[in-house]
C-alpha positions as CSV (number, residue, x, y, z in Angstrom):
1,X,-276.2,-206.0,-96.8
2,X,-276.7,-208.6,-93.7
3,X,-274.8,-211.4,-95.4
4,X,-274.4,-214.3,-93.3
5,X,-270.5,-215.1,-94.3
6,X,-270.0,-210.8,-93.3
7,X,-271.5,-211.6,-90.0
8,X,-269.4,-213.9,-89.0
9,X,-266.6,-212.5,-90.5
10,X,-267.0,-209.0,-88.3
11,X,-267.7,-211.3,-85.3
12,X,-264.8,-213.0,-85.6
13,X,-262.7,-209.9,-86.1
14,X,-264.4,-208.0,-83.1
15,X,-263.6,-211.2,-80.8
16,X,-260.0,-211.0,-82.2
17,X,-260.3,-215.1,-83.7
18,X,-259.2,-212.8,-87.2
19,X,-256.9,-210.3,-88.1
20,X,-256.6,-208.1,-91.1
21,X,-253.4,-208.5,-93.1
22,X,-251.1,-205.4,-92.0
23,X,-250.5,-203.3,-95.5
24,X,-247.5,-205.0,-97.1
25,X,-244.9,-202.7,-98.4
26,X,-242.6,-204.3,-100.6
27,X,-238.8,-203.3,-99.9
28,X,-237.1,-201.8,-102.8
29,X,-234.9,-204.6,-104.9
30,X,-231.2,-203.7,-104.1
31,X,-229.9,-206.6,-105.3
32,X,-228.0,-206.8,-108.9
33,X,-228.5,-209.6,-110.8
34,X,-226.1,-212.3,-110.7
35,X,-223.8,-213.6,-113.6
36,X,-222.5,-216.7,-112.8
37,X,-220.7,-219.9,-114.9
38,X,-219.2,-217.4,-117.3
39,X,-216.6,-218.8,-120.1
40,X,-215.3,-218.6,-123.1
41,X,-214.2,-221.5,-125.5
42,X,-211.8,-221.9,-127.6
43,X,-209.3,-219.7,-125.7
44,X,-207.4,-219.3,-127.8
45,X,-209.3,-218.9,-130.9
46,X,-207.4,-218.3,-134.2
47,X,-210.3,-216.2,-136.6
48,X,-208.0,-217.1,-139.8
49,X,-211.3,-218.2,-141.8
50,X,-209.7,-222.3,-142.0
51,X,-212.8,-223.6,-140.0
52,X,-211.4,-224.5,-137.5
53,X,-211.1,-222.1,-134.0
54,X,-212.5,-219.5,-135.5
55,X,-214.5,-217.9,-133.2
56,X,-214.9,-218.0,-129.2
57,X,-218.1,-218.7,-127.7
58,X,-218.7,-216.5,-124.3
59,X,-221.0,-218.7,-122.5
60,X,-223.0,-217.1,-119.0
61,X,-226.1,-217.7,-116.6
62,X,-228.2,-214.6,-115.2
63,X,-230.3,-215.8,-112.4
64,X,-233.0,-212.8,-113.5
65,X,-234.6,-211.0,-116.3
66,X,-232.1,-208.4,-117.1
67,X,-231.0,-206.4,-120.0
68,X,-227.1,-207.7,-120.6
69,X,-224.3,-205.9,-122.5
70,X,-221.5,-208.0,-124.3
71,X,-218.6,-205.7,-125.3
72,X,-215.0,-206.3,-126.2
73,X,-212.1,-204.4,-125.1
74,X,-208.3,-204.0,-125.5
75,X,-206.6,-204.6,-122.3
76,X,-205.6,-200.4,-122.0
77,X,-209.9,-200.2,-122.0
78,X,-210.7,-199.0,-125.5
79,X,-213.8,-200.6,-126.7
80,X,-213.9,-202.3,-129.8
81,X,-216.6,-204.3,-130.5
82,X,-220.5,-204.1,-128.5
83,X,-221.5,-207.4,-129.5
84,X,-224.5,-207.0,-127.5
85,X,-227.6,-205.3,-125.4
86,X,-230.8,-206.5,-125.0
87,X,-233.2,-208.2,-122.6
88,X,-232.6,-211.7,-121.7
89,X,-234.4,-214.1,-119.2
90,X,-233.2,-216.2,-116.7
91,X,-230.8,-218.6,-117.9
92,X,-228.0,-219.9,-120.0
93,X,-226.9,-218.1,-122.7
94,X,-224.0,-217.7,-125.2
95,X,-223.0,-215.8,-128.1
96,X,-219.7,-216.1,-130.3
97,X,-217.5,-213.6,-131.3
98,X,-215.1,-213.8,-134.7
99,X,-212.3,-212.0,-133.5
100,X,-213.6,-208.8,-135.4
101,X,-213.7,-205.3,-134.3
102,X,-217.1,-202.7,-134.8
103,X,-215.8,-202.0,-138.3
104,X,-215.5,-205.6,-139.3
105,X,-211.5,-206.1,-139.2
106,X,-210.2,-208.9,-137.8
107,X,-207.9,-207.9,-134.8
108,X,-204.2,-208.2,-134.2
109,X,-203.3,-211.1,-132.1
110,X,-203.3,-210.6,-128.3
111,X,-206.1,-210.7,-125.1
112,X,-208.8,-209.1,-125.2
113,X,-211.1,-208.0,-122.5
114,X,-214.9,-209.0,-122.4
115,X,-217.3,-207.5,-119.8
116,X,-221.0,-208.6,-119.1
117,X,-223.0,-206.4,-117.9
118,X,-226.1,-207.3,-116.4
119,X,-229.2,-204.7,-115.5
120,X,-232.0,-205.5,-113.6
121,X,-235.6,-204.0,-114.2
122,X,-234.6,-201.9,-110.9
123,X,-231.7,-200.7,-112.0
124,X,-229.0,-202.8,-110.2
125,X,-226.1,-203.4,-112.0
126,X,-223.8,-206.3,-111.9
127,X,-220.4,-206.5,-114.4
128,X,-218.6,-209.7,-114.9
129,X,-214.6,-209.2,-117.2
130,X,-213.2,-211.8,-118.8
131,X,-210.1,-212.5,-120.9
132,X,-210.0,-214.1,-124.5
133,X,-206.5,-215.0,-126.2
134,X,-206.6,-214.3,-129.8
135,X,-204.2,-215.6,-132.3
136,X,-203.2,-215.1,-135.8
């Protein structure tokens, strides 16, 4: 085909007035997502079932999609509670916890541990801890 457009297009490439695009080769994402503005409120909380304090809301921003982990820990690292995993977009998010462990008792009063963990559809990871004061 003697198109006029291709004509000009090859002449302009054999004078060197045009230049193919070299083949882009994207570099592999290294970088983990970021968790940023993370807090929890009421701290302390007092789950005592009287309406008032009785849960804590861990707020958090991930600058990416990622798939996040919320679990609660004691302070010695024994899980008690995964509150959490699933795939959330880029933004602000929260979720509250009651104070409970997997098995639905409330806990003894003390700090607990909470860890983020973010995952990014590359498989960087990032982990954000916190600390939450509970009270009975």
């Amino acid at each position: 085909m003697n198109h006029p457009i291709r004509r000009i297009l090859l002449a302009a490439l054999s004078a060197g007035l045009l230049a193919l695009p070299a083949a882009v080769h994207a570099a592999p994402d290294t970088t983990a997502p970021h968790i940023t503005e993370v807090e929890d409120s009421p701290d302390p909380f007092t789950p005592n079932d009287d309406g008032k304090r009785d849960q804590t809301t861990i707020h958090w921003t991930i600058d990416e999609r990622s798939l996040m982990a919320l679990k609660i820990f004691t302070k010695s690292g024994t899980m008690l509670r995964d509150l959490m995993r699933e795939h959330l977009a880029k933004g602000d998010w929260k979720l509250a916890w009651g104070g409970r462990d997997g098995s639905g008792h409330v806990l003894p009063s003390g700090t607990y541990v909470y860890k983020l963990r973010a995952e990014d559809n590359a498989g960087n990871r990032r982990v954000v801890k916190g600390e939450v004061t509970l009270r009975r």
